[in-house]
C-alpha positions as CSV (number, residue, x, y, z in Angstrom):
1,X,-7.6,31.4,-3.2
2,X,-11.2,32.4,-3.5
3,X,-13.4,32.1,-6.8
4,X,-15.4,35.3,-8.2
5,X,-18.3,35.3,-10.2
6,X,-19.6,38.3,-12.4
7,X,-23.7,37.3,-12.6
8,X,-24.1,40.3,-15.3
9,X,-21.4,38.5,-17.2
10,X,-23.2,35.0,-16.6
11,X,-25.1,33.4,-19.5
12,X,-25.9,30.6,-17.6
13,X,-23.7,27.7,-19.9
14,X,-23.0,26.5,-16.5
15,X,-19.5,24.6,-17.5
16,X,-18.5,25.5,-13.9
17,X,-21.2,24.0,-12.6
18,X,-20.5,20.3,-14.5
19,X,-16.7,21.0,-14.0
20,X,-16.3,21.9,-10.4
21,X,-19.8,21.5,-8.6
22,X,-17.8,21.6,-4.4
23,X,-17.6,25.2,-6.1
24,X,-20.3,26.2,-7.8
25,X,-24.0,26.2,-7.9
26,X,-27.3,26.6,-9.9
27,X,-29.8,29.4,-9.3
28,X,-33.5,28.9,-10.3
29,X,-33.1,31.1,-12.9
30,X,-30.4,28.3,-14.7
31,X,-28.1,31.2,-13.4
32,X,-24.0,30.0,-11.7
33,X,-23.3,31.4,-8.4
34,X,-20.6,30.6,-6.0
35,X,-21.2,28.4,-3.2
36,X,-20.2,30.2,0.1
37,X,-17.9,32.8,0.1
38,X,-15.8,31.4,-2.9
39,X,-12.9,30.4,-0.6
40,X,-11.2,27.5,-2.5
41,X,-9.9,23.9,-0.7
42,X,-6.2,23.2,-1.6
43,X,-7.5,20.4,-3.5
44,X,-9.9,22.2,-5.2
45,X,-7.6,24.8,-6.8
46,X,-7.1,22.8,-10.2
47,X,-11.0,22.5,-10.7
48,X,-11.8,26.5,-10.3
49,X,-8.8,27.1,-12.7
50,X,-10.4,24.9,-15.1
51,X,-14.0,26.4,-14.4
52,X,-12.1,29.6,-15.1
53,X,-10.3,28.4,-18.2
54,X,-14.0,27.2,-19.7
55,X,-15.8,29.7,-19.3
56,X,-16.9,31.0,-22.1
57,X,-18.1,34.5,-21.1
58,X,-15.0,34.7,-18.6
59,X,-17.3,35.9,-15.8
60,X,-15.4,33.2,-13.9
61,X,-12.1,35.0,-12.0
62,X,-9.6,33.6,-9.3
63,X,-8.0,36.1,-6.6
64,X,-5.0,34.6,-4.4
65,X,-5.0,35.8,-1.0
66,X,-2.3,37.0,0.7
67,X,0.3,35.0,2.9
């Protein structure tokens, strides 16, 4: 699973910062961005579904990979 993050869609609210902070980040600019290249631990998959679920500009998406 890997976390995306549309930074025009951004306001900065920065819920998926205070819910999942392994997976996301804080520019200078009070800006989200995704820390590394958004590949998501197993045990980290029910904290970027709930970043996604609160988001409320839903710049926030999830793509599974392929097995």
């Amino acid at each position: 699973m890997r976390v995306r993050l549309d930074a025009d869609a951004c306001e900065g609210h920065n819920r998926c910062y205070a819910l999942a902070p392994e997976l996301f980040d804080v520019d200078d600019y009070g800006q989200a961005v995704v820390i590394g290249d958004g590949t998501v631990a197993a045990e980290l998959g029910d904290k970027a579904r709930l970043a996604v679920a609160n988001c409320p500009e839903y710049a926030i998406s999830l793509e599974e990979e392929d097995r």
